[in-house]
C-alpha positions in Angstrom: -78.9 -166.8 86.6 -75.3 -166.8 87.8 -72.8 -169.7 88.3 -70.3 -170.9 90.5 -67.7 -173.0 89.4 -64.9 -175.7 91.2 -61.8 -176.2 90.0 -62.9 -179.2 88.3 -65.4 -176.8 86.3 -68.6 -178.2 87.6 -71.0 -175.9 88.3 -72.0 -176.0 92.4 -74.3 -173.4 92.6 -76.8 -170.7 91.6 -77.9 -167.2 92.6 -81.0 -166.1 90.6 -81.0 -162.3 89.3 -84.1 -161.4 91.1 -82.4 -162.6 94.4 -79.3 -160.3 93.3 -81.2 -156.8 92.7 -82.5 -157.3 95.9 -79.5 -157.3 97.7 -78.4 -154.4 95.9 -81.5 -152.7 96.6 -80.6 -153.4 100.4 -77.4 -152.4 100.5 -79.0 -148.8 98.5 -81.0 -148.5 101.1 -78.6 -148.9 103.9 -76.6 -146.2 101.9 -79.4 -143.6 102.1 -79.8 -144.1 106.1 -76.7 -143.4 106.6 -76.4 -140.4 104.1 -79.6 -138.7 105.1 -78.8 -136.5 108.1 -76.0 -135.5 105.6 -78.2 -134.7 102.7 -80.7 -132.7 104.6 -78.0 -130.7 105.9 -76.9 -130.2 102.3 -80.4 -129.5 101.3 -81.3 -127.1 104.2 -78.1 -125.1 104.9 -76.7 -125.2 101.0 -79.3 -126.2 98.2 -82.0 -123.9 99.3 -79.9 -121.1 100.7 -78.3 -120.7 97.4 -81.5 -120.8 95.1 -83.2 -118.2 97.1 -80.1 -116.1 97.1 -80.3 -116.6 93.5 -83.9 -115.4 93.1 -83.6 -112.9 95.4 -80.9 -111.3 93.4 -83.4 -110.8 90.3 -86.0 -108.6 92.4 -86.2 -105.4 94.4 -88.4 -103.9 97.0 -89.2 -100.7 97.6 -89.4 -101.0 101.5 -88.8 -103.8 103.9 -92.0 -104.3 104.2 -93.2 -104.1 100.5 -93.5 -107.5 98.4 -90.4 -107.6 96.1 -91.2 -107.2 92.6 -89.5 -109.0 89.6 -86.6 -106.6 88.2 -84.4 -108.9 85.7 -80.8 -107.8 86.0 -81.1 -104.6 87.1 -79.4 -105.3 90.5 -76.4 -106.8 88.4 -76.3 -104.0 86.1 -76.2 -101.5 89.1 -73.8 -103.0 90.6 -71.6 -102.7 87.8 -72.5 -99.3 86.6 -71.5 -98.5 90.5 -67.8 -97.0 90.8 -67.9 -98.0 94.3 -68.5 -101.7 93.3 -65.8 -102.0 90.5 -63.5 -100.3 93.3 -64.3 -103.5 95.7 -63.5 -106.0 92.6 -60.3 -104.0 92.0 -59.1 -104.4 95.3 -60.0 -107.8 95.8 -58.3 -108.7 92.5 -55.3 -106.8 93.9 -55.8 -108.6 97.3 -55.6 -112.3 95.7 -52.9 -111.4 93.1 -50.8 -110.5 96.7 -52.0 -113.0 99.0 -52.1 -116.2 96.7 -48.6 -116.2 95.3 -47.2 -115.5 99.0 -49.1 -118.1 100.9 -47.8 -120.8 98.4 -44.4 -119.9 98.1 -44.2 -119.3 101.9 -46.0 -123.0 102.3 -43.6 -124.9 100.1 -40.5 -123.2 101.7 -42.1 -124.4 104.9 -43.0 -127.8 103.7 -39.3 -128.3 102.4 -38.0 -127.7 105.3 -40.7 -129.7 107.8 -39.4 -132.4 105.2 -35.9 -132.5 106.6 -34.3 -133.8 109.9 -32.7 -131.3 111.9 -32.5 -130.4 115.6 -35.3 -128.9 117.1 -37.8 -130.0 114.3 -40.8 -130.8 116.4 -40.3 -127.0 118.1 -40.6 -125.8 114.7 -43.6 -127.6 113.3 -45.7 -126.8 116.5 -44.5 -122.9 116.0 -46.2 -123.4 112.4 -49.0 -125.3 113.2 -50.2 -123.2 116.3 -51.9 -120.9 114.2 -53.8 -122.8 112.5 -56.0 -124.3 115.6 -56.6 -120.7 116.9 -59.8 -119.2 115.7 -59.6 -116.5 113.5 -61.2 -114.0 115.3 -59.2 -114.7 118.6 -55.8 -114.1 116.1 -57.2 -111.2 114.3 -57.5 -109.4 117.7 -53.9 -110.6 118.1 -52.6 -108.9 115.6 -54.9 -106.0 115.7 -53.1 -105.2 119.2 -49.7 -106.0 117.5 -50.5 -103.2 114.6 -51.4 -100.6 117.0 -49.3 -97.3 116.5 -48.1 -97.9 120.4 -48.0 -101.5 119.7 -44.9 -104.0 120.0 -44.6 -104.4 116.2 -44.1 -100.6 116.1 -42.0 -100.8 119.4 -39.4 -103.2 117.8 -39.0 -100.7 114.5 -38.5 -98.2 116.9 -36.1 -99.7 119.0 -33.8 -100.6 116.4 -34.3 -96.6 115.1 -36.6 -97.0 112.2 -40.2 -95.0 112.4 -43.0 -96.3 113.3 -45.7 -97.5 111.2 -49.1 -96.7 110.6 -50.4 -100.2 109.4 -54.4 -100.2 109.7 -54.8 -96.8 109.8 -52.7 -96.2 106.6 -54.9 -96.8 102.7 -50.8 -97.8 101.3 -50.6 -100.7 104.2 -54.1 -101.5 105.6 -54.1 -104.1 102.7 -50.5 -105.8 103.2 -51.5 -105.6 106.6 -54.6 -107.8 106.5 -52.4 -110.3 104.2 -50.2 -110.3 106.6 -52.4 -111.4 109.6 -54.5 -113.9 106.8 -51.0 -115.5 106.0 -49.9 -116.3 109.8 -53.4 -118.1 110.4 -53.9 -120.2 106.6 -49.7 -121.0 106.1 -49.3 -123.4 108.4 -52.9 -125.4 106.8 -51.1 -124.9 103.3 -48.0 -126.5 104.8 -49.9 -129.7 106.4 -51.1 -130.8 102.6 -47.7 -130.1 100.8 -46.0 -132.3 103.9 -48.4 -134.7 103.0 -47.9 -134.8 99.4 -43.9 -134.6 99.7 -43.5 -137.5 101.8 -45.5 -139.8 99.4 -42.6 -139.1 96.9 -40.8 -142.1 96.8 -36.8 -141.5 98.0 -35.3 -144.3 95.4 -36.4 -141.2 92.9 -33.9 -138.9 94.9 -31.0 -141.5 95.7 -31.4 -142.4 91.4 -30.8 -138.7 91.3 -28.3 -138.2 93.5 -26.3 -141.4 92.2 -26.7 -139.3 88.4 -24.6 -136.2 90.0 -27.9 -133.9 90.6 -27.5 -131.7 93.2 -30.6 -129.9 95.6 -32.1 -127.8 93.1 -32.4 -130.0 90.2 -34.0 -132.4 92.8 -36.5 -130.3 94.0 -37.3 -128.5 90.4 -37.2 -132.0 88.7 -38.8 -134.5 91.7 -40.5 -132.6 94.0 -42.7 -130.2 92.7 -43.6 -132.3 89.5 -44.6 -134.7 92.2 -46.5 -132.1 93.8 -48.5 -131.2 90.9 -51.7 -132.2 92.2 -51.1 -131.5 95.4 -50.5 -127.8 94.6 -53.1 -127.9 92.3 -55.6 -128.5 95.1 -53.5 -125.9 97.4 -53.4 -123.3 94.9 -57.4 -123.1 94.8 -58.3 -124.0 97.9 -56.8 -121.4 98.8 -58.1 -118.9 96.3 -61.6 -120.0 97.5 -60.6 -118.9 101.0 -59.3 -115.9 100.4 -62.1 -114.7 98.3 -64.7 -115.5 101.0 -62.3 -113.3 103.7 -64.1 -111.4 105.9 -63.5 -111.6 109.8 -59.8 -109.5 109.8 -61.7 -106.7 107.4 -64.9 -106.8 109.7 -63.3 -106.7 113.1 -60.3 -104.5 112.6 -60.8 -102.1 109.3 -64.5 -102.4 108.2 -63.5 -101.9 104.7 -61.5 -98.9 105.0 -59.1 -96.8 105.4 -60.6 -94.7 102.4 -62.2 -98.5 100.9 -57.9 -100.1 100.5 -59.3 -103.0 102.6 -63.3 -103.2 101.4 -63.0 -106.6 99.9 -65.8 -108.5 97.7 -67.6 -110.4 100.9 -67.3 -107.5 103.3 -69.1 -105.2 100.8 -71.8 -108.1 100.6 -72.3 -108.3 104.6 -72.4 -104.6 104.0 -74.9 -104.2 101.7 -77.1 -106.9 103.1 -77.4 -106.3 106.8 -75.6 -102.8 107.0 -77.3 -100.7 104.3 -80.5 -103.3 104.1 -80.5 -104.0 100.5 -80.9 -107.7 100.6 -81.5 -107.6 96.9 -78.2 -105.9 95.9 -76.5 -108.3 98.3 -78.1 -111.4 97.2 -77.1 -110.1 93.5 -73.6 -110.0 94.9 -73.4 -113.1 96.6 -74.5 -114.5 93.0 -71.7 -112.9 91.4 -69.5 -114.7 94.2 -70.8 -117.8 93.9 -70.4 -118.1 90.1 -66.5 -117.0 90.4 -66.1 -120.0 93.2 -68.2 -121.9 90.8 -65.2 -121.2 88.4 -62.4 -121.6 90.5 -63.8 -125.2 91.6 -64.0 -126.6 87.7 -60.7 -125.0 87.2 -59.4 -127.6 90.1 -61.3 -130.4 88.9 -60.0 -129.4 85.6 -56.3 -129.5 87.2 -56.6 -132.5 89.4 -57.7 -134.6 86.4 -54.8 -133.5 83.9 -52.7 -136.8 84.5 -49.2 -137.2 82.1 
């Protein structure tokens, strides 16, 4: 039994426990209606796409049409004895070494300077944000026309008396390329989270500074991006997760090559599955994916939960 008490101390009322569990039992149920077209979706289009995926990646068949058979890690260790495969992680480790540390650095210059007043500012923010509401395949054919050899990216170099450039067609800048195009569509998303984060800074920490004689770049090295941790933290893998699954720029404009510079980790999956047919190997693959976004997502928990 429960008690409510007046001022006085005199007790004016009672709700008996049974009557309590079952409004919580109510208010459960309630909860559930409103959470189960989510949850199937989870269930359908996540849960059970992922567990066959993972069982699919322990057996092989010998034909389309043959019954798969149970094969342990064979597929795994094929993949890895495969220099072809170890090529794909090689250049996708390359790819995100590239791509990660430019897209942040590029996002907080951005950020810092969304953050400011100036003429012009609201120009400037729709220049950056533009990108991100076009779909990526409409802005990968943008750019695909813009790296053409007769293109207007190789028109400007050649109007100012530089070469031209061979960009997609070249294994030294197919790569740089493609991080290129990827960095013009995900910036501007970076940017919207780190404008976010920087204006819930409070500015009595930057007029204390400036009253202490601390110019711009102690601000920003001892304010801002300590107040940005977690806010960078969640950037910094977020983004990491998207550029390991990247696959429209490679699979409309390079299909992996020239000579493999551009044959990333889920291209070589979509390859392997519904090019070559080898649903096994690809399943195996999209295992080895998942377990590496599996990592990258404790590492941000792990990141967003270090308070000081």
């Amino acid at each position: 039994m429960t008690t409510t008490e007046t001022r006085a101390g005199r007790v004016v009322g009672t709700e008996p426990a049974t009557r309590r569990r079952r409004r919580g039992s109510g208010l459960w149920k309630v909860a559930l209606v409103f959470l189960a077209p989510t949850l199937v979706l989870l269930l359908v289009l996540r849960i059970i796409p992922t567990v066959g995926a993972l069982i699919e990646s322990f057996q092989r068949s010998a034909s389309r049409i043959a019954p798969p058979r149970f094969v342990g890690f064979d597929n795994y260790v094929d993949l890895f004895a495969d220099g072809d495969f170890v090529q794909v992680l090689a250049t996708t480790g390359l790819f995100l070494v590239i791509i990660i540390p430019f897209q942040i650095a590029l996002a907080v210059l951005l950020a810092v300077l969304l953050n400011e007043r100036f003429p012009g500012l609201g120009f400037v923010r729709a220049f950056i944000f533009v990108p991100v509401a076009a779909p990526a395949a409409v802005a990968t054919v943008i750019w695909g026309v813009a790296f053409q050899p007769q293109g207007p990216i190789n028109a400007v170099i050649e109007g100012i008396g530089l070469p031209g450039q061979p960009f997609l067609t070249s294994p030294d800048q197919a790569l740089m390329s493609i991080i290129i195009l990827m960095s013009w569509i995900g910036v501007g998303y970076w940017t919207l989270f780190l404008v976010a984060g920087m204006q819930d800074i409070p500015t009595e920490l930057y007029e204390a500074a400036s009253l202490d004689g601390a110019g711009w770049w102690r601000a920003f090295f001892s304010i801002t991006l300590p107040n940005l941790r977690r806010t960078l933290s969640f950037v910094i893998v977020a983004n990491t997760v998207s550029s390991l699954i990247a696959f429209v720029p490679v699979a409309i404009l390079t299909k992996g090559g020239p000579a493999d510079s551009t044959r990333l980790i889920m291209y070589d999956t979509y390859n392997n599955t519904f090019v070559l047919g080898d649903v096994n190997l690809g399943q195996a693959e999209v295992t080895i994916l998942l377990i590496v976004l599996v990592a990258v997502t404790a590492l941000q928990f792990r990141l967003l939960g270090r308070e000081k």
